[in-house]
C-alpha positions in Angstrom: 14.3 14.6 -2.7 15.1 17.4 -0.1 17.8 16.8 2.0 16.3 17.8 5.5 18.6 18.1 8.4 18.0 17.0 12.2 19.7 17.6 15.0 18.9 14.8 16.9 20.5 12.2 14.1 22.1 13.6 11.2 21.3 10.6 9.1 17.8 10.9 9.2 18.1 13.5 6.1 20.2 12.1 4.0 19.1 9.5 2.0 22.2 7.0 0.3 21.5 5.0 -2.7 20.8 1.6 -0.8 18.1 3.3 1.0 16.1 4.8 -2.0 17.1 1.4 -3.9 15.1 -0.7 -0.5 12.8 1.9 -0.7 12.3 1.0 -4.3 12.2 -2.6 -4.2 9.6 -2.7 -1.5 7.4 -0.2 -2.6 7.5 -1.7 -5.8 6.6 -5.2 -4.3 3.6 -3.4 -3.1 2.7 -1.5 -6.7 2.9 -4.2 -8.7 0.1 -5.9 -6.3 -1.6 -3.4 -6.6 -1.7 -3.4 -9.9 -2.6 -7.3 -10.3 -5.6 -6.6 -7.9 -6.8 -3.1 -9.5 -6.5 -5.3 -13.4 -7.9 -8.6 -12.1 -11.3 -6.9 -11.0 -11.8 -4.7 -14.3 -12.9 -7.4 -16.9 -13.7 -8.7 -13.9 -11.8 -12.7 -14.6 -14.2 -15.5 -12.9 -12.3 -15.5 -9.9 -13.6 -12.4 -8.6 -16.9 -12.5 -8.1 -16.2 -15.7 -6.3 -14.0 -14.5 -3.8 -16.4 -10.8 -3.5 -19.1 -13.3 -2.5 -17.1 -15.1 0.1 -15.8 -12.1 1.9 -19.5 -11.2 1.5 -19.3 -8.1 -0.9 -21.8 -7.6 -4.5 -20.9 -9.7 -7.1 -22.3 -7.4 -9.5 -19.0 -6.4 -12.3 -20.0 -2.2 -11.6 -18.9 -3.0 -7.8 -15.7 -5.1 -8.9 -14.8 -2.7 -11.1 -15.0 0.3 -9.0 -12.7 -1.5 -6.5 -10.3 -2.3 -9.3 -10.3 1.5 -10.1 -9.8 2.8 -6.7 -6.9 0.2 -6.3 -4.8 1.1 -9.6 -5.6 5.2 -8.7 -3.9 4.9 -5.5 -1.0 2.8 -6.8 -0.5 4.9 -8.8 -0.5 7.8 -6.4 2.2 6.2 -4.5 4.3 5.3 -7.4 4.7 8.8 -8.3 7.0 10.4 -6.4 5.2 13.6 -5.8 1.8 12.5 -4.6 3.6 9.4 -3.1 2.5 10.4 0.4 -1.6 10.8 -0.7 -1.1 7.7 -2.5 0.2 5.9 0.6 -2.8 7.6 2.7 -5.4 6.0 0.1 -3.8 2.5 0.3 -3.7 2.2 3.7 -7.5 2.9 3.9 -8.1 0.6 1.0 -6.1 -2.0 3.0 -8.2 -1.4 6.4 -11.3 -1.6 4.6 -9.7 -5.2 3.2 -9.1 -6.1 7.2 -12.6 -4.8 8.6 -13.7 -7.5 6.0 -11.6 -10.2 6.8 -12.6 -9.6 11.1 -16.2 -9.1 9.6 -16.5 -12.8 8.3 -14.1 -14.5 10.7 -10.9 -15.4 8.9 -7.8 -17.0 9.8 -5.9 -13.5 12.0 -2.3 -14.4 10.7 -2.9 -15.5 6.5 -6.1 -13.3 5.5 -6.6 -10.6 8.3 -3.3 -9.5 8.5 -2.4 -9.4 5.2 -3.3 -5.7 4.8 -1.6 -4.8 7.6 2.0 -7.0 5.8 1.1 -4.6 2.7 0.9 -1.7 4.9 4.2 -2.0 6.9 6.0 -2.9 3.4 4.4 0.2 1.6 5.1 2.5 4.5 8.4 1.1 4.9 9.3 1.3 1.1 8.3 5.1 1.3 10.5 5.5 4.7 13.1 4.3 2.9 12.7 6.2 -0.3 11.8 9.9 1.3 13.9 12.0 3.6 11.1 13.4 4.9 9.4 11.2 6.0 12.2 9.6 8.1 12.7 13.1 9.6 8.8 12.9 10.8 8.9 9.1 12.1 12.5 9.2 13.5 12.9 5.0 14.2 16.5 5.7 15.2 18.1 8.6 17.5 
């Protein structure tokens, strides 16, 4: 991890060990997730086909499948520290195209819809925490 100064607060570049360990813990909340979703839709178990025809997606196992693939790839992404950012770029679209679903078919706003935006804030947050550089670009504190 670089250690990036700023003048405007010099704690922005330094990163202590409780921050990179609440980085880690949230952005591990959010891999493993990801990880249950991207391995639940690869078989796919009966479950998903269900819920794809609810939110009004194919049922077909090549479209599950695909989504399971796309999921684990950018989890994986993030996890690794060097292509964390990318990784975090491919997640948050995965998770928008999750909440243009839930709006598209009318779901509850707080439980369903927003749930990708809960992932979103935790994964973000999880790599604020974990990367000096990104807390020198998004600055919450002065």
């Amino acid at each position: 991890m670089a250690n990036i100064s700023h003048t405007a607060n010099p704690h922005i570049g330094t990163t202590s060990p409780r921050m990179v360990w609440a980085g880690r813990i949230l952005s591990g909340l959010v891999i493993l997730f990801m990880i249950f979703d991207g391995v639940i839709k690869l078989p796919p178990l009966d479950v998903v086909p269900q819920s794809m025809a609810q939110l009004g997606w194919p049922t077909d196992v090549g479209t599950a499948r695909l989504l399971g693939i796309i999921s684990l790839a950018a989890a994986a992404l993030y996890a690794w520290p060097r292509t964390a950012f990318l990784g975090a770029i491919l997640l948050t679209a995965y998770f928008g195209g999750a909440i243009a679903t839930h709006v598209r078919i009318g779901n509850p706003l707080f439980s369903h819809t927003f749930f990708g935006v809960y992932l979103g804030i935790i994964m973000w947050g999880g790599l604020w925490f974990r990367d000096a550089r990104l807390r020198a670009l998004l600055p919450f504190s002065r």
